[in-house]
N, C-alpha and C positions, 0 to 999 in steps of 0.2 A: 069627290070620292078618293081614298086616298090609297097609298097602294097595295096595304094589307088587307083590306077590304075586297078590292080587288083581287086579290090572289083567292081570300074565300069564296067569293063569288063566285069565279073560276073554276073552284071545286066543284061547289054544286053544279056550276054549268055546266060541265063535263061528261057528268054522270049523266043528266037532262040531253042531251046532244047524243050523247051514244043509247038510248034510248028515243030519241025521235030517228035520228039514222038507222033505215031499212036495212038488211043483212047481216052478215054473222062478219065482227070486228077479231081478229085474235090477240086484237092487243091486250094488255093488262090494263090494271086501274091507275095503275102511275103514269103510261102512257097519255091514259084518257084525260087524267089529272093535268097531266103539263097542259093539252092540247084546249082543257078547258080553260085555263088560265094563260094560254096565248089568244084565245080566242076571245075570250072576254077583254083583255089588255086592248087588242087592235078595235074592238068594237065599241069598247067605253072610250079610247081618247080619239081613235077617229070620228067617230060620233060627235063629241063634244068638238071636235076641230073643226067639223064641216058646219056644227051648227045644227044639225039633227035633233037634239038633246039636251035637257042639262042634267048633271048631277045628281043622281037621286030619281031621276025620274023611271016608271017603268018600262019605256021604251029601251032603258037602256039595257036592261035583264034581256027583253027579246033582244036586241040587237048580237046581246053577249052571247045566246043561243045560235043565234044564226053563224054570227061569226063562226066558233067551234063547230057545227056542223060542217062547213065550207071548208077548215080546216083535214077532220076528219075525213069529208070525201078526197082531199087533195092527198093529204097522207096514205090513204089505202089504193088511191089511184100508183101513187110513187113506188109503194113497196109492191103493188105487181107485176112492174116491170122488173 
């Protein structure tokens, strides 16, 4: 998967992630946008580094979800203090 690919992914995944994330976010879409496309980054090549995955596969989409969720919560945790 290469890394433009990823960064769309990311997009979508963003959106998908702050909608499974329970609560009211007040970030914007650019926010969510980055956080989708960190999230997906750390989840498509750690994935494939651990072995989890390959390429193309759907596991990687959830994983890219998850990731960005995890972000998301770490983010909103940060900006309350």
């Amino acid at each position: 998967m290469g890394i433009i690919s990823t960064i769309l992914i990311g997009l979508i995944v963003g959106l998908i992630a702050r909608m499974v994330k329970p609560g009211n976010d007040p970030m914007g879409l650019i926010m969510t946008a980055l956080l989708g496309i960190g999230g997906s980054m750390i989840a498509t090549y750690g994935g494939q580094a651990l072995g989890l995955y390959h390429a193309g596969q759907g596991a990687g989409f959830i994983g890219s979800v998850v990731g960005a969720v995890v972000l998301l919560v770490a983010v909103g945790m940060l900006r309350k203090r």
